[in-house]
N, CA, C and O of each residue as an XYZ file, in Angstrom:
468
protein
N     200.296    -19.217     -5.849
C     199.417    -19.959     -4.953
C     197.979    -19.723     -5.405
O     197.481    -18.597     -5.387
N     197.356    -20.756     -5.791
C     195.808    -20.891     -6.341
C     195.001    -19.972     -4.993
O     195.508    -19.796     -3.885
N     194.027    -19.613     -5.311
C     192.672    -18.979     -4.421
C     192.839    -19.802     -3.121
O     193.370    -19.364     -2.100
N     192.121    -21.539     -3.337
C     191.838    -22.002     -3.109
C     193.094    -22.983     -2.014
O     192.817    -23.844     -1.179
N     194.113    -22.597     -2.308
C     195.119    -23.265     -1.318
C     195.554    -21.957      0.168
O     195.851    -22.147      1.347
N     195.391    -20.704     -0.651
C     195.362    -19.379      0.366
C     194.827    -19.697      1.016
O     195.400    -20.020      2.057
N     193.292    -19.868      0.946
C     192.298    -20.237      1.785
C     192.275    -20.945      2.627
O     191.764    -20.618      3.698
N     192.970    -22.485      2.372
C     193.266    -23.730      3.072
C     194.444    -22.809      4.164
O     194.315    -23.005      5.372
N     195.391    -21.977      3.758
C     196.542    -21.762      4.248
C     195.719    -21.107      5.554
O     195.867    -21.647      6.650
N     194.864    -19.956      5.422
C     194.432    -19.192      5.938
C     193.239    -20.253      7.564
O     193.332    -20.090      8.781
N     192.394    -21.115      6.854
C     191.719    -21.562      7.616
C     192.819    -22.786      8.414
O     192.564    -23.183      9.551
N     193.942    -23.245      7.696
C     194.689    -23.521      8.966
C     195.460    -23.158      9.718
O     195.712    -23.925     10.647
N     196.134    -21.908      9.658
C     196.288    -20.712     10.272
C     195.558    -20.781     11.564
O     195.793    -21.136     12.719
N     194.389    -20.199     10.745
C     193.378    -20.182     12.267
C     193.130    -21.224     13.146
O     192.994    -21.108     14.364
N     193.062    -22.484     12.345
C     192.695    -23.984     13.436
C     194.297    -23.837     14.133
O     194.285    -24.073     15.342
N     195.126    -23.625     13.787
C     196.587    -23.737     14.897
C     196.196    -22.812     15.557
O     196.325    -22.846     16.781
N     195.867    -22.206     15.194
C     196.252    -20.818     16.937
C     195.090    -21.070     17.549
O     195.208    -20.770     18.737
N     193.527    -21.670     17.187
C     192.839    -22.232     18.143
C     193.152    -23.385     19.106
O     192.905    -23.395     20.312
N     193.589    -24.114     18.564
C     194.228    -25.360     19.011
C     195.496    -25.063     20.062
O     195.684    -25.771     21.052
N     196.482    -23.726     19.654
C     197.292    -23.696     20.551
C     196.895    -22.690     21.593
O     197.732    -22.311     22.412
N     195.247    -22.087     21.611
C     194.659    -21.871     22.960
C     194.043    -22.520     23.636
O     193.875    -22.221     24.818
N     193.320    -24.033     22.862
C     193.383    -25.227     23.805
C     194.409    -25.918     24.687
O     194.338    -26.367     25.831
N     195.317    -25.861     23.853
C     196.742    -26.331     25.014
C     196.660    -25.709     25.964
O     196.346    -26.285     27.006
N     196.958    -24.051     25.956
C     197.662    -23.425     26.926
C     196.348    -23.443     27.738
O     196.634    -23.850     28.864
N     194.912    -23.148     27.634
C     194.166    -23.336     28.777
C     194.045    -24.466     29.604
O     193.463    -24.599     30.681
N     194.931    -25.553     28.669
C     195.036    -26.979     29.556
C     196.345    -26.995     30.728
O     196.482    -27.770     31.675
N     197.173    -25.939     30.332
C     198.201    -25.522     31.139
C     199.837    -26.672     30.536
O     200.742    -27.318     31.065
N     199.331    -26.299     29.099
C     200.484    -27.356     28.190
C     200.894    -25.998     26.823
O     200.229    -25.227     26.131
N     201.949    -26.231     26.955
C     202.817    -25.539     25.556
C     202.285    -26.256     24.410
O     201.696    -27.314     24.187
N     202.789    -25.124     23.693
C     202.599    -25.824     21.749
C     203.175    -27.187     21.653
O     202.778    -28.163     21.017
N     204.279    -27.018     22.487
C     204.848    -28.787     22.117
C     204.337    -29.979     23.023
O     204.908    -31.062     23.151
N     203.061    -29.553     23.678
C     202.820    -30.604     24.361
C     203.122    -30.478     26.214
O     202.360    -30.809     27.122
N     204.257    -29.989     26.283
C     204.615    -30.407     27.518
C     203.936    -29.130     28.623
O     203.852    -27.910     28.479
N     203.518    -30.059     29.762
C     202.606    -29.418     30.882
C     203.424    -28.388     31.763
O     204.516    -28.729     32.218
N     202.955    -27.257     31.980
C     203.718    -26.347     32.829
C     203.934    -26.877     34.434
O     202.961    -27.517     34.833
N     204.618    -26.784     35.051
C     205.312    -27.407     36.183
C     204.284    -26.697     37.150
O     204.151    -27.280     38.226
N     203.547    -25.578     36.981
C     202.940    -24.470     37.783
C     200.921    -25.262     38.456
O     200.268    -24.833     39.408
N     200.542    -26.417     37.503
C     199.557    -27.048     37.478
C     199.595    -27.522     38.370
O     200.540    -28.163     38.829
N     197.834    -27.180     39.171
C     197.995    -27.722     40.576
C     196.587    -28.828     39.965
O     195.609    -28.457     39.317
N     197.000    -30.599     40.554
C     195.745    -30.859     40.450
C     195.176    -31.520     41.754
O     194.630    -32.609     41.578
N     195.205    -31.181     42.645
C     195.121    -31.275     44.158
C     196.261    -31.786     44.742
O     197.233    -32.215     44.120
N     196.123    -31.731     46.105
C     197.088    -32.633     46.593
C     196.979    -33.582     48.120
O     197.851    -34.100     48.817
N     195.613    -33.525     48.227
C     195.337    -34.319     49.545
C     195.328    -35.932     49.094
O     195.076    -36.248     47.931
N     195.577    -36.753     49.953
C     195.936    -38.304     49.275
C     194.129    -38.528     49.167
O     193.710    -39.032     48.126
N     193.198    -38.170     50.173
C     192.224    -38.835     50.100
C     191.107    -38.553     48.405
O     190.052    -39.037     47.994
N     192.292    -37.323     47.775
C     191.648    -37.081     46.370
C     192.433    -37.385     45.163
O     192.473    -36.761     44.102
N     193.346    -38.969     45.685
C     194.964    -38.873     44.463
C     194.105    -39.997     43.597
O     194.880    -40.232     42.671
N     193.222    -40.617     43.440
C     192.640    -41.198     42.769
C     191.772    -40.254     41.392
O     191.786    -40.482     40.182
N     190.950    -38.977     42.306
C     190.796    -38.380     41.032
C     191.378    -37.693     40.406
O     190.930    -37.135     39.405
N     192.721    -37.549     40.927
C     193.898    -36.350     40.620
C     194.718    -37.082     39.818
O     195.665    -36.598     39.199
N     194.436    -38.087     39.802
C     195.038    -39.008     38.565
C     194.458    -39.204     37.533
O     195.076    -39.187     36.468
N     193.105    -39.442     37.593
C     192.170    -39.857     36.562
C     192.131    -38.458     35.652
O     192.015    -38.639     34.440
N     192.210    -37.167     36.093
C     192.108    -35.623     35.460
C     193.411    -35.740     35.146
O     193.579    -35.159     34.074
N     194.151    -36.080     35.439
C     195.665    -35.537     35.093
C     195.548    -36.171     34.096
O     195.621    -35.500     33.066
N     195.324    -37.684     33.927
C     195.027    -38.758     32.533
C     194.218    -38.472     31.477
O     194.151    -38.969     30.352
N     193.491    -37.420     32.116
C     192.216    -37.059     31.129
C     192.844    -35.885     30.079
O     192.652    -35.883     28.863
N     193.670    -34.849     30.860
C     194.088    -34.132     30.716
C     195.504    -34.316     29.699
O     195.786    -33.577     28.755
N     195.973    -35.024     29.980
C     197.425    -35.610     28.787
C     197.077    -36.334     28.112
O     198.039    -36.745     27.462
N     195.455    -37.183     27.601
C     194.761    -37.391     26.467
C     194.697    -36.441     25.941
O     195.458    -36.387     24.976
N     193.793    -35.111     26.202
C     193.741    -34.255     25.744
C     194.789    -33.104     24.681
O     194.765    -32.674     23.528
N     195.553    -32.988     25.774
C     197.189    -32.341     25.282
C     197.414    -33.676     23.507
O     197.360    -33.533     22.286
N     197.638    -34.732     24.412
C     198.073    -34.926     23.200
C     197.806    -35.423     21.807
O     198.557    -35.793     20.905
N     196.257    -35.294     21.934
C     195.480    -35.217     20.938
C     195.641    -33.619     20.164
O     195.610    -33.514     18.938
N     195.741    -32.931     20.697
C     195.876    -31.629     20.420
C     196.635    -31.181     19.872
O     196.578    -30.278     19.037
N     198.011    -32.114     20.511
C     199.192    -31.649     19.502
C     199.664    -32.089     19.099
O     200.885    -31.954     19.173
N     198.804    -33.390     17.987
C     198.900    -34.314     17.114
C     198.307    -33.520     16.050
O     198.645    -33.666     14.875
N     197.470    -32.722     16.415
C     196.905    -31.856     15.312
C     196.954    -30.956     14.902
O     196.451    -30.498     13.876
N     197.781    -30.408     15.888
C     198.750    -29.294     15.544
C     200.292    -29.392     14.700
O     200.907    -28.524     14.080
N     200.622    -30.892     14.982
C     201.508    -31.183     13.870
C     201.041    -31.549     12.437
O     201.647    -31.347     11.385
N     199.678    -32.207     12.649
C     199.376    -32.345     10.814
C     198.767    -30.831     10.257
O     198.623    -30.511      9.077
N     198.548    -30.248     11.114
C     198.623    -29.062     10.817
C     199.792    -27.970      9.948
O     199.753    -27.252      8.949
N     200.908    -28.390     11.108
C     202.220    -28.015     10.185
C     202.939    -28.396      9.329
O     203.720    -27.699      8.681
N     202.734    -29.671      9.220
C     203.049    -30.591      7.675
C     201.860    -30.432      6.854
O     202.145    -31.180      5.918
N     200.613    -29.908      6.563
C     200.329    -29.299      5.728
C     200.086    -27.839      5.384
O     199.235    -27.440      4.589
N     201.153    -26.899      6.256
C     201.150    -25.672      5.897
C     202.689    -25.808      5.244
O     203.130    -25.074      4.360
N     203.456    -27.002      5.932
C     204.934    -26.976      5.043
C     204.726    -27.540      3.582
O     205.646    -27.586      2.765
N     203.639    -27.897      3.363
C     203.567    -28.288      2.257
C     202.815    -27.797      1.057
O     202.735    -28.101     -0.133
N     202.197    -26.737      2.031
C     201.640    -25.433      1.453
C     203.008    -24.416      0.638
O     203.107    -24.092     -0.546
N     203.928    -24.116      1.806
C     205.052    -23.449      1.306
C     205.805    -23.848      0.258
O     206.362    -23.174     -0.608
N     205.756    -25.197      0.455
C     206.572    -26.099     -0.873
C     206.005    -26.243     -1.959
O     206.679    -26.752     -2.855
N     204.719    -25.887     -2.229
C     204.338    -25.692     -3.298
C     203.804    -27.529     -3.387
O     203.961    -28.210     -4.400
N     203.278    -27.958     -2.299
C     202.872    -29.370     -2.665
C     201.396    -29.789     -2.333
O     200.910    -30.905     -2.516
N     200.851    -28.816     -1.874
C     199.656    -29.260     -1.280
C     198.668    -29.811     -2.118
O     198.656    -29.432     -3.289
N     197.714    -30.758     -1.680
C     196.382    -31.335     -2.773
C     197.228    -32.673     -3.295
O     196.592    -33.659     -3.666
N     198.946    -32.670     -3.313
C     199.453    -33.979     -3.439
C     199.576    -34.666     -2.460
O     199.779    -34.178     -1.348
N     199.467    -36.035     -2.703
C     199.766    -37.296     -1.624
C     201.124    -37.314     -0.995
O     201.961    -37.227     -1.894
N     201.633    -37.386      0.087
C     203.028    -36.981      0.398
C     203.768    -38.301      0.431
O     204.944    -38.487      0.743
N     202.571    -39.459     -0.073
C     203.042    -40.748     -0.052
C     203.116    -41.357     -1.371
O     204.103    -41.992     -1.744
N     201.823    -41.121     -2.249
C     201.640    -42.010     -3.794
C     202.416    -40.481     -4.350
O     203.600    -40.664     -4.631
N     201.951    -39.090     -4.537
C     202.084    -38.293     -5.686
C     201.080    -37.879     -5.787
O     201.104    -36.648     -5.781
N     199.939    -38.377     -5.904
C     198.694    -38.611     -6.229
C     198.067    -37.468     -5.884
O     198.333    -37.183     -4.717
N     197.007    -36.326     -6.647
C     195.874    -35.835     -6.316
C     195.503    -36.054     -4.958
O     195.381    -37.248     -4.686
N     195.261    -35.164     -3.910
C     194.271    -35.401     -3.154
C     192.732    -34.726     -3.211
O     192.559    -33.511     -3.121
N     191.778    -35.575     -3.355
C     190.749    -35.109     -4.265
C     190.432    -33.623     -3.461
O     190.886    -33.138     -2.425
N     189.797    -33.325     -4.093
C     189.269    -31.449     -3.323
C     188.222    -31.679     -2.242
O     188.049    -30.917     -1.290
N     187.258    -33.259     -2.567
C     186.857    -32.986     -1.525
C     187.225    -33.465      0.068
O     186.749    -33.266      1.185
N     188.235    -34.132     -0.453
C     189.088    -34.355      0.867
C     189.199    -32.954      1.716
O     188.527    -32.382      2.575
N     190.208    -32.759      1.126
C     190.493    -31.105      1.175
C     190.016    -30.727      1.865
O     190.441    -30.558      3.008
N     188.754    -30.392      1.382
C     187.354    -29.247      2.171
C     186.995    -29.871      3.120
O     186.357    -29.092      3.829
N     187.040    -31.127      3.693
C     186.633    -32.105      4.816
C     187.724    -31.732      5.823
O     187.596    -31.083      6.861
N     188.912    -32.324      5.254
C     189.938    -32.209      5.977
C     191.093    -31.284      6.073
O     191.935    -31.537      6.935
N     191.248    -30.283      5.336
C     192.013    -29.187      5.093
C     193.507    -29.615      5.710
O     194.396    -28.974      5.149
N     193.946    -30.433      6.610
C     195.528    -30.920      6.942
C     195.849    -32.245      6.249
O     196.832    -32.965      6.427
N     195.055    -32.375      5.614
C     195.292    -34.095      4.594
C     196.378    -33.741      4.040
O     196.573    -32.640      3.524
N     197.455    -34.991      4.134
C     198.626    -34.668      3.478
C     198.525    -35.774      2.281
O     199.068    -35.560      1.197
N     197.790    -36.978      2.549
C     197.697    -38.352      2.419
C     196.221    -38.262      1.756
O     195.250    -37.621      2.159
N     196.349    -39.140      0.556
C     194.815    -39.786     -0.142
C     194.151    -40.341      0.326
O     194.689    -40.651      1.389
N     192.973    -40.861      0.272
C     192.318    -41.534      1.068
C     192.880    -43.102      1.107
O     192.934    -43.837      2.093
N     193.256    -43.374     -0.177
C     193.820    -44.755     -0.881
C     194.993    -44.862     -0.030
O     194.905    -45.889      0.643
N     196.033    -44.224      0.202
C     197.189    -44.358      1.331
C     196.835    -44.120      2.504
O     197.529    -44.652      3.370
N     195.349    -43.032      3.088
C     195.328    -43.323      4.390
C     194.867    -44.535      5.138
O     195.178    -44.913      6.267
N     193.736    -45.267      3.906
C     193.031    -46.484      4.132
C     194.100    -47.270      4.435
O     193.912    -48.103      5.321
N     195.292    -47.215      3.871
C     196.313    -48.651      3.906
C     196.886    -48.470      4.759
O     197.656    -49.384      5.055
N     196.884    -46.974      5.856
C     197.448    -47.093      7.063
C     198.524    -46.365      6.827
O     199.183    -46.187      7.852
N     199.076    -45.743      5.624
C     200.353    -45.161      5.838
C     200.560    -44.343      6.385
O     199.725    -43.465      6.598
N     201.749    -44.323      6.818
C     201.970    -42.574      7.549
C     202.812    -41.889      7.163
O     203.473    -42.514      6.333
N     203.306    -40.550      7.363
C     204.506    -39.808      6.884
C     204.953    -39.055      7.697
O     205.946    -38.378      7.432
C-alpha cells in the first residue's frame, strides 16, 4: 500500500466515525434507521413542527449515510488493492480528485455521465 493511499485509508477512517457520531447524535444507527426512543413532541397543537424536524431530521440521516457508504466502497477498494481506479472505466482517478474527494470511486468523466456503482 503506497504512502499516499494509507493516508486516504486513514483520513477516511476518521470521516466514518465522524459521520457515525453525526447519526447517533441525530438518534439514528450506522445504517440509517432512527431509534424508536426519539421524542419529537407530542401535543397536536405542535404536529406541524414535529413533522417538519422529523423531515429535517431523515434528510439529514440520510444524507449521512449515503456517505458513509461511499465511504465504505472506497475503503473496500482500498483493501482490494483498487483505489485511484475508476470502478466504472478502469481509468486513473486523477490525484487531484483524490485529495478533493478522498471516497471517489468514479472519474470525473464517468461521474459527469451520471454513472453509478
Amino acid at each position: 500500500m503506497s504512502s499516499d493511499t494509507a493516508k486516504a485509508e486513514e483520513l477516511l477512517r476518521s470521516e466514518r466515525e465522524r459521520l457515525v457520531r453525526q447519526l447517533a447524535e441525530l438518534g439514528a444507527a450506522e445504517d440509517g434507521e432512527l431509534r424508536s426512543d426519539i421524542d419529537f413532541g407530542g401535543s397536536f397543537a405542535d404536529a406541524a413542527a414535529v413533522t417538519a424536524e422529523r423531515t429535517e431530521v431523515l434528510g439529514l440521516v440520510e444524507t449521512l449515510r449515503g456517505q458513509v457508504e461511499d465511504i465504505d466502497k472506497a475503503l473496500e477498494r482500498i483493501e482490494e488493492g483498487l483505489y485511484g481506479t475508476c470502478a466504472n472505466c478502469g481509468k486513473e482517478i486523477s490525484p487531484d480528485r483524490l485529495a478533493a474527494l478522498p471516497a471517489s470511486i468514479l472519474c470525473v468523466e464517468c461521474k459527469s455521465k451520471g454513472v453509478t456503482v
